[in-house]
C-alpha positions as CSV (number, residue, x, y, z in Angstrom):
1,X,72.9,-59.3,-1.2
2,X,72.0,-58.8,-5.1
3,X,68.9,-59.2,-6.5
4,X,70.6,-61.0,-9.5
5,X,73.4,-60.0,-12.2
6,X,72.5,-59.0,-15.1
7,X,74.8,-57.9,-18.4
8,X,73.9,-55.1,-20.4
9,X,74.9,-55.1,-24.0
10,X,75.2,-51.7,-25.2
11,X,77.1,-49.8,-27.5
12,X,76.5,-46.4,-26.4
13,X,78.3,-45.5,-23.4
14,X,76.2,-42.9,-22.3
15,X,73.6,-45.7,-22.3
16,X,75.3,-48.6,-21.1
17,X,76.5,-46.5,-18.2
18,X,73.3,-45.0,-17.0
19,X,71.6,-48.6,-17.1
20,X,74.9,-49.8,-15.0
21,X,74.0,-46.6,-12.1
22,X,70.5,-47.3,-11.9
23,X,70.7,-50.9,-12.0
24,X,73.3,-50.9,-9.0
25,X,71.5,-48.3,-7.2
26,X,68.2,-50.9,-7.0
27,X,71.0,-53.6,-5.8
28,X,71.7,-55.7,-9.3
29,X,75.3,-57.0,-10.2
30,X,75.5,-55.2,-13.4
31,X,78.7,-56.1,-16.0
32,X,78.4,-54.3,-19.1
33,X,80.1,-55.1,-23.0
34,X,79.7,-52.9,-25.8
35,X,79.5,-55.6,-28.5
36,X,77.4,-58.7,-29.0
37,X,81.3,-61.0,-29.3
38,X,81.8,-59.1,-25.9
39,X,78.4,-60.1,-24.1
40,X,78.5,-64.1,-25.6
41,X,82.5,-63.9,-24.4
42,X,80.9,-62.6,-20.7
43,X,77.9,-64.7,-20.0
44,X,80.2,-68.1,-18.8
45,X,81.9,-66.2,-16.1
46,X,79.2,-63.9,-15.0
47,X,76.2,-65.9,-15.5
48,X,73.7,-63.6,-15.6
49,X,70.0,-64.0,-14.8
50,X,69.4,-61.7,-17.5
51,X,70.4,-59.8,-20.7
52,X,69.7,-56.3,-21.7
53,X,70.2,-56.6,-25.2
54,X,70.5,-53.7,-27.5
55,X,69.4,-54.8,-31.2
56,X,71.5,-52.1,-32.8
57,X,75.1,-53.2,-31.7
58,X,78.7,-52.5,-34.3
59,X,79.4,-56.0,-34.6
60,X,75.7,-57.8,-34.7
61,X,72.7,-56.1,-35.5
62,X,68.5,-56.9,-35.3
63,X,67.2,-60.4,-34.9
64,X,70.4,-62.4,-35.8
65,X,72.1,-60.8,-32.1
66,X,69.3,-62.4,-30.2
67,X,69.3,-65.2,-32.1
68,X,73.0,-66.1,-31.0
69,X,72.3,-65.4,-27.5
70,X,69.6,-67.5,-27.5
71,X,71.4,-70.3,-29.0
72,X,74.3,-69.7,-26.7
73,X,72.7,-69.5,-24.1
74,X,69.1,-70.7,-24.1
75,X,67.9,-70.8,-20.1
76,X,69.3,-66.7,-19.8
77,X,66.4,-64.5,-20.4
78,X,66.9,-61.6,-22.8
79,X,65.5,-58.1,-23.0
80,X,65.5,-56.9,-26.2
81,X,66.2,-52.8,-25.9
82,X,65.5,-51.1,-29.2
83,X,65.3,-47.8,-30.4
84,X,63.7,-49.0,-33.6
85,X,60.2,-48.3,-35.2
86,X,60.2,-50.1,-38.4
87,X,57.5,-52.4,-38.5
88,X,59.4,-55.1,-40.0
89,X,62.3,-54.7,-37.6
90,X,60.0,-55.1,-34.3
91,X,57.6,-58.1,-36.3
92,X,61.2,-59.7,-36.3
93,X,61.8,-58.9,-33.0
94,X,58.7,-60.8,-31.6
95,X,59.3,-63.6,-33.8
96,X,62.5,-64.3,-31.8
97,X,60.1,-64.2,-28.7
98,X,62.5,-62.2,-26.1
99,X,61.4,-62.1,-22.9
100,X,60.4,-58.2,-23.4
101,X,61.1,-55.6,-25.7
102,X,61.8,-52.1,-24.3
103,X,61.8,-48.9,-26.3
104,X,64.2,-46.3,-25.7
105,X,64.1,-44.0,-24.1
106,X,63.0,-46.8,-21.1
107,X,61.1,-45.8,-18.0
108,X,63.6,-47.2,-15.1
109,X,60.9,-48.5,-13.1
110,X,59.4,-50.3,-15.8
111,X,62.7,-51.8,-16.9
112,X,63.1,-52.7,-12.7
113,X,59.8,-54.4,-13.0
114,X,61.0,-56.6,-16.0
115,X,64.0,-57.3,-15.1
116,X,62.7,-58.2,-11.6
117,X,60.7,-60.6,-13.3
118,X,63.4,-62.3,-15.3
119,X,66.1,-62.9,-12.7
120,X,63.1,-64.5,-11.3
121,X,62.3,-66.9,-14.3
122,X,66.1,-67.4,-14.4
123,X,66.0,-68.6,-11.2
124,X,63.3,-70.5,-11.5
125,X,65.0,-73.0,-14.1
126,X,68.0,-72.9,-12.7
127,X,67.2,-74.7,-9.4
């Protein structure tokens, strides 16, 4: 049995497939897109307990990518993953209040704690 599905967003493969392995290999359903249309187009079918979301995607970039999955999809909790430092960028950030923000590079057990604790939100308002 899972511990939830989750869909990571990410554009860089070498990213995206490193968070799929170590994601699987602590028991998560992981389904992966490499653009934000590819994620929104994904989250009916898979219904994820949670989003890794990175901010710095091809086809939607920063605030305005969380923003739409928020919208879209308001009760899935999102994990903003950034490699940004700007200031301005990660005020922004916070302002869209995601469930967490995680810097790369990401400590794996960290990001398990978090998204642990989303899937378990998600569940939450689900039932």
């Amino acid at each position: 049995m899972t511990r939830g599905r989750v869909l990571v967003v990410e554009d860089e493969i070498e990213v995206a497939a490193t968070l799929l392995e170590l994601l699987v290999e602590r028991n998560y359903e992981v389904l992966t897109a490499t653009t934000a249309e590819e994620g929104l187009k994904a989250v009916p079918a898979f219904r994820p307990n949670v989003v890794l979301l990175d901010i710095s995607l091809p086809d939607m970039s920063g605030p305005s990518a969380l923003t739409v999955f928020r919208r879209a999809h308001p009760r899935v909790p999102v994990i903003a993953v950034t490699s940004a430092v700007d200031a301005g960028v990660l005020a922004k950030l916070a302002e869209m209040e995601p469930f967490h923000v995680v810097h790369k590079p990401f400590d794996i057990d960290a990001l398990d704690r978090l998204v642990n604790s989303a899937v378990g939100q998600s569940k939450t308002r689900s039932a």
